[in-house]
C-alpha positions as CSV (number, residue, x, y, z in Angstrom):
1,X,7.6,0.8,29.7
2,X,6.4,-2.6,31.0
3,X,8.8,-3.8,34.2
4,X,10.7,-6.7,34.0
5,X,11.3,-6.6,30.5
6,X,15.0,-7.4,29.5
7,X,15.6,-6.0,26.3
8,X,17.5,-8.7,23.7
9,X,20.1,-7.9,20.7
10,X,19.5,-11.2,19.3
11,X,18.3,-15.0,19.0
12,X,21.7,-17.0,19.3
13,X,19.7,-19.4,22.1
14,X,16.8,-19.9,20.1
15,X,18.4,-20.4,16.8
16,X,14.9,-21.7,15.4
17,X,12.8,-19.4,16.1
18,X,15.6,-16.9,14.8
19,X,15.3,-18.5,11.5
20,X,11.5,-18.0,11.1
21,X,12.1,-15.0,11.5
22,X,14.4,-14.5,9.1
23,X,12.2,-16.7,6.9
24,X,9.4,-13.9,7.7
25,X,11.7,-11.0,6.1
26,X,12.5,-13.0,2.9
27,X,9.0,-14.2,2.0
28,X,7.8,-10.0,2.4
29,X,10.3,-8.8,0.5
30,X,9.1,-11.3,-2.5
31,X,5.4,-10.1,-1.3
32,X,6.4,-6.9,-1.6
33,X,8.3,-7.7,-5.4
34,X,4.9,-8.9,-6.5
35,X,3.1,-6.4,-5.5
36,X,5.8,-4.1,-7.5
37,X,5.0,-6.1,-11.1
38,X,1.1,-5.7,-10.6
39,X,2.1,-2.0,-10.0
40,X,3.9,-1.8,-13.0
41,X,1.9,-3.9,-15.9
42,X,-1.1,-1.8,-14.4
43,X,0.6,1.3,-15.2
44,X,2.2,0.1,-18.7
45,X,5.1,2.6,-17.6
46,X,8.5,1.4,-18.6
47,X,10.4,-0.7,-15.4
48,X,12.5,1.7,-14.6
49,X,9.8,5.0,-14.3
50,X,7.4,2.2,-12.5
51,X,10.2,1.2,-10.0
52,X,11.1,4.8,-9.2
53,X,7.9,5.5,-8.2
54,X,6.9,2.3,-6.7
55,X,10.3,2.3,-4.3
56,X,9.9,5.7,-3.0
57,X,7.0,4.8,-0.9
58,X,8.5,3.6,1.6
59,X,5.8,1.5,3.7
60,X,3.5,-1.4,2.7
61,X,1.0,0.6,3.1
62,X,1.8,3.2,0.5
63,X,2.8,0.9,-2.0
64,X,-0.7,-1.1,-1.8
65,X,-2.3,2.2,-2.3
66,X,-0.7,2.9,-5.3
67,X,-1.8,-0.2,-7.0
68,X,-5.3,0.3,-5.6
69,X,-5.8,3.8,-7.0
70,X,-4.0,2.7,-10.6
71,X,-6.5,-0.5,-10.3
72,X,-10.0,0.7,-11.0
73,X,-8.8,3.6,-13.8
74,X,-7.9,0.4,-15.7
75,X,-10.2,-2.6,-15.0
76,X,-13.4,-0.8,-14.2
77,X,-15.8,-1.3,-17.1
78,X,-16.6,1.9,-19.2
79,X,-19.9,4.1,-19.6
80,X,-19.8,5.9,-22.1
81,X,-16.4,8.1,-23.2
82,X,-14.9,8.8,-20.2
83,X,-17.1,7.9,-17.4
84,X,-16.1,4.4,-14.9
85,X,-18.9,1.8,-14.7
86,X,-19.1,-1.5,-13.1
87,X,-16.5,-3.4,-11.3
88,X,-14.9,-6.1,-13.0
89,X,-14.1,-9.4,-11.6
90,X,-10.8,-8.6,-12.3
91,X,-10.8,-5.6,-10.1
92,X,-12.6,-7.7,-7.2
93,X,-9.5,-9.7,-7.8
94,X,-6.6,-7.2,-7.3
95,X,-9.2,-5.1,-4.2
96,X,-9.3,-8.9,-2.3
97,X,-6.0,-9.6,-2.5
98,X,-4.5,-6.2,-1.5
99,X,-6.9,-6.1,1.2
100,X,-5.6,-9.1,2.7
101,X,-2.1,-8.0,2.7
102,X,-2.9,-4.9,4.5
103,X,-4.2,-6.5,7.0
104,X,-1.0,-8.8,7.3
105,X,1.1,-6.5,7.4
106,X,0.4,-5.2,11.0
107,X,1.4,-9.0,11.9
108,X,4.5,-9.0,10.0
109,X,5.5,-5.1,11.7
110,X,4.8,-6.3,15.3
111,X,7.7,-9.2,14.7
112,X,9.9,-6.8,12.5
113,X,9.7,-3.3,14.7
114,X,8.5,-4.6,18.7
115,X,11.4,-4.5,20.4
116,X,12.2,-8.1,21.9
117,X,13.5,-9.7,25.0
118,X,12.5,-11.7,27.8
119,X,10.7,-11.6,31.4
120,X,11.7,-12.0,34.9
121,X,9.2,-15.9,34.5
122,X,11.6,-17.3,32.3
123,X,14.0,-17.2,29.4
124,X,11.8,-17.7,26.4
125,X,11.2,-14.7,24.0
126,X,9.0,-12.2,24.1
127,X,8.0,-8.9,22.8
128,X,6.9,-5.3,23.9
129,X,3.9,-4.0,21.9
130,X,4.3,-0.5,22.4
131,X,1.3,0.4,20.2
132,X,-1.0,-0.5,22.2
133,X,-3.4,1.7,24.0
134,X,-1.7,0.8,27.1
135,X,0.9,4.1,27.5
136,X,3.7,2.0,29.1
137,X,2.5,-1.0,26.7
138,X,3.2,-4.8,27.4
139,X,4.9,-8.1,26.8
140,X,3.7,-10.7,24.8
141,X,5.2,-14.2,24.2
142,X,6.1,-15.3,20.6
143,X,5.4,-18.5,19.6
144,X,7.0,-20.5,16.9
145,X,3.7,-21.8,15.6
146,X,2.0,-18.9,15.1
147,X,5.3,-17.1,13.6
148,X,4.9,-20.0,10.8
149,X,1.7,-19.7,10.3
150,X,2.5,-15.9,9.2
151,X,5.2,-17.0,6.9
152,X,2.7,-19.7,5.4
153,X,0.3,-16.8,4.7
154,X,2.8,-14.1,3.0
155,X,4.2,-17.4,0.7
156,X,0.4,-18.2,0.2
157,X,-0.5,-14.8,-0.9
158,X,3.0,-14.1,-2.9
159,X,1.7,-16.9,-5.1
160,X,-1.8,-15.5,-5.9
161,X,0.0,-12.2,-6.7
162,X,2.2,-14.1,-9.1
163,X,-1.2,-16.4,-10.5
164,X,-2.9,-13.0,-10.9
165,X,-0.1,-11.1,-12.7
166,X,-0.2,-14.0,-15.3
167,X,-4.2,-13.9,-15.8
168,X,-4.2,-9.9,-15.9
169,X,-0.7,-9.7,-18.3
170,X,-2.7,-10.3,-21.7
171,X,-5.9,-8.4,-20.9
172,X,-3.4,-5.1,-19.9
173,X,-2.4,-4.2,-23.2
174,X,-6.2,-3.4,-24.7
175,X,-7.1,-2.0,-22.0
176,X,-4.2,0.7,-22.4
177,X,-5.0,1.4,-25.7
178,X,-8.1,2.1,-24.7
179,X,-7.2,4.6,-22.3
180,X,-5.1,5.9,-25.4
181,X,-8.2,6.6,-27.0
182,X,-9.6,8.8,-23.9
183,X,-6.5,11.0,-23.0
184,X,-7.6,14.0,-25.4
185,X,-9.1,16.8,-23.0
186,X,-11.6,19.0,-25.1
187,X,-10.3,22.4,-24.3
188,X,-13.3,25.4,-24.3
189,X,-12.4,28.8,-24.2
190,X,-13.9,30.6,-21.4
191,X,-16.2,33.1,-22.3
192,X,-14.9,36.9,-22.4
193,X,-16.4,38.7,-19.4
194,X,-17.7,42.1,-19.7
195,X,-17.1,44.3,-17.1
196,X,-19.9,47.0,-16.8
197,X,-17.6,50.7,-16.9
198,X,-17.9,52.7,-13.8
199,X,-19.3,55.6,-14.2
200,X,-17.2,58.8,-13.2
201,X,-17.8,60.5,-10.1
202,X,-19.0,64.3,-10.5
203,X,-16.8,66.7,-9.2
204,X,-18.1,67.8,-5.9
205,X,-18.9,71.4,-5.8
206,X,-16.4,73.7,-3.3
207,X,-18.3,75.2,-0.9
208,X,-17.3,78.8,0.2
């Protein structure tokens, strides 16, 4: 562990830049809501069957995986019965946007799960990054501006989520019934092998 680091419990002194923060943790968990009700009109499952599944993944980036595998069975374009095609725009649309928050994510875990406190220089917060390739890691100073600027961006992006659940609600429900129409599997029967006999051994003669 980095020297001079004095580990904090909480913000009390800097009562602004503890409200950011909790700022941060409300916007995600509305991120993280929307993300939930793309999961479930892209499923068509009933709420609660969609919610079970969706809630026990328990990180981010589980949960944006679901959606991104369900994604493409639905909007991709199709060739022929059963085979997937083009991408859609709409699906360019739900791969962006899920992208992103991936990548925000590792911002919004550093200020969430770093442990935080302050340095021998001074009183003003800081942070241990202990995932970094440095084994004892180090301190880093937070800064209000750029912990708003985060926030900003999870608020920005809960929005598209709910501007894109709105322009993908009515095209969902054809597109299920579509997928109706392709859950028949043919079965075939596998052909009967037949096994050649083996031929009995000859008795060995005794010999005397």
């Amino acid at each position: 562990m980095s020297r001079n680091f004095f580990l904090r419990a909480g913000l009390s002194d800097h009562p602004v830049l503890a409200e950011e923060l909790g700022q941060l943790n409300v916007a995600w968990s509305a991120l993280e809501y929307r993300i939930f009700g793309l999961f479930e009109i892209l499923t068509g499952l009933p709420v609660p069957v969609a919610k079970a599944i969706y809630y026990s993944q328990r990180t981010t980036y589980a949960r944006i995986e679901l959606v991104s595998a369900v994604a493409p069975v639905v909007l991709r374009r199709r060739q022929g019965r059963t085979g997937l095609g083009k991408t859609t725009r709409e699906l360019k649309k739900v791969a962006k946007v899920m992208g992103e928050i991936g990548q925000m994510s590792g911002d919004r875990n550093k200020y969430v799960h770093d442990p935080w406190g302050s340095t021998e220089f001074g009183k003003k917060p800081h942070q241990l990054r202990l995932r970094s390739k440095d084994i004892h890691g180090y301190y880093e100073r937070v800064r209000l501006r750029e912990l708003r600027q985060l926030v900003l961006k999870i608020e920005t992006k809960t929005d598209i989520l709910h501007r894109l659940y709105d322009y993908l609600a009515p095209k969902l429900l054809p597109l299920h019934g579509r997928l109706e129409l392709q859950h028949e599997l043919t079965l075939v029967p596998s052909q009967k092998v037949v096994r050649p006999k083996r031929k009995k051994a000859k008795p060995r003669r005794a010999h005397h």
